[in-house]
Steps between C-alpha positions, in 0.01 A plus 500: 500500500807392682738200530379449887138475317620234276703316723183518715289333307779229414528400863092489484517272207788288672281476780175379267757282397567380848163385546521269139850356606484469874793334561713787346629833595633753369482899315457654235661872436511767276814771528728733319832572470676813384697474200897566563567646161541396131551144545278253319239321720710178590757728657263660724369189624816417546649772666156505732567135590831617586387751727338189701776347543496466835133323546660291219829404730266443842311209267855326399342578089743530229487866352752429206294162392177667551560789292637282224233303480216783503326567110274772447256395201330841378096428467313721257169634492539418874133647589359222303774238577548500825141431621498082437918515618357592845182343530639198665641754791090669530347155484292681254376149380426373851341789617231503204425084510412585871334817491442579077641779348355833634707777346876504413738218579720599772817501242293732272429747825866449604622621130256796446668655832857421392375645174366787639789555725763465246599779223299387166811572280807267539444274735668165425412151704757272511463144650698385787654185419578250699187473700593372826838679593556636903430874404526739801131559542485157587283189379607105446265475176442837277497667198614858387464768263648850483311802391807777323390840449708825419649520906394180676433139470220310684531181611148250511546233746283202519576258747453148769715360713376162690 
């Protein structure tokens, strides 16, 4: 299992998603980031975001006022938890009214391979919040959540733009 698998099968799920809400676009990603040192997980964000800075400054965005607005909400038992937080993104709901239910919802596939790909011990989920913000992989409408293990963080993007 790799992050290219997962963010794979996010951009096939954004593109199921494409055929549900046809009048928008848009991507959904799966990627990591390598850990700069002892800093808690707000500062790495951070100091990643920083590292974007220029993408940032080509789009006119705010760094300062986005970073002080960003929240990370941790989210425990996330294996369990983060299943009906995503289903909206899988059309999970959609898919089975249409075609029934044959199998696993595509948000219960989606987190068996994070699961899978992930380290079982200490691995904390945090929340992105705002939803919504300009974040440098792009997207008008999304929603976030960061994976932090030992030496990296993972960042699951969900996201439309019209």
């Amino acid at each position: 299992m790799t992050e290219e698998y997962i963010s794979g099968y996010l951009d096939c799920v954004s593109r199921i998603k494409g055929i549900y809400t046809p009048y928008l676009g848009g991507f959904n990603c799966f990627f990591g980031v390598d850990k700069k040192g002892e800093a808690n997980i707000q500062e790495e964000l951070m100091e990643y975001l920083d590292s974007k800075k220029v993408y940032y400054d080509s789009r006119s965005i705010d760094l300062e006022a986005l970073k002080n607005k960003i929240e990370l909400v941790e989210i425990e038992k996330w294996p369990i938890k983060l299943i009906p937080m995503i289903e909206k993104w899988t059309c999970d709901k959609l898919i089975e009214k249409e075609k029934g239910k044959n199998g696993d919802y595509l948000s219960e596939y989606l987190v068996k391979l994070i699961a899978d790909f992930l380290p079982k011990d200490n691995t904390k989920l945090y929340k992105i919040n705002p939803d919504s913000m300009l974040w440098p992989w792009g997207d008008n409408i999304s929603e976030e959540y960061l994976f932090e293990t030992k030496d990296k963080f993972y960042i699951l993007h969900f996201g439309e733009s019209s």
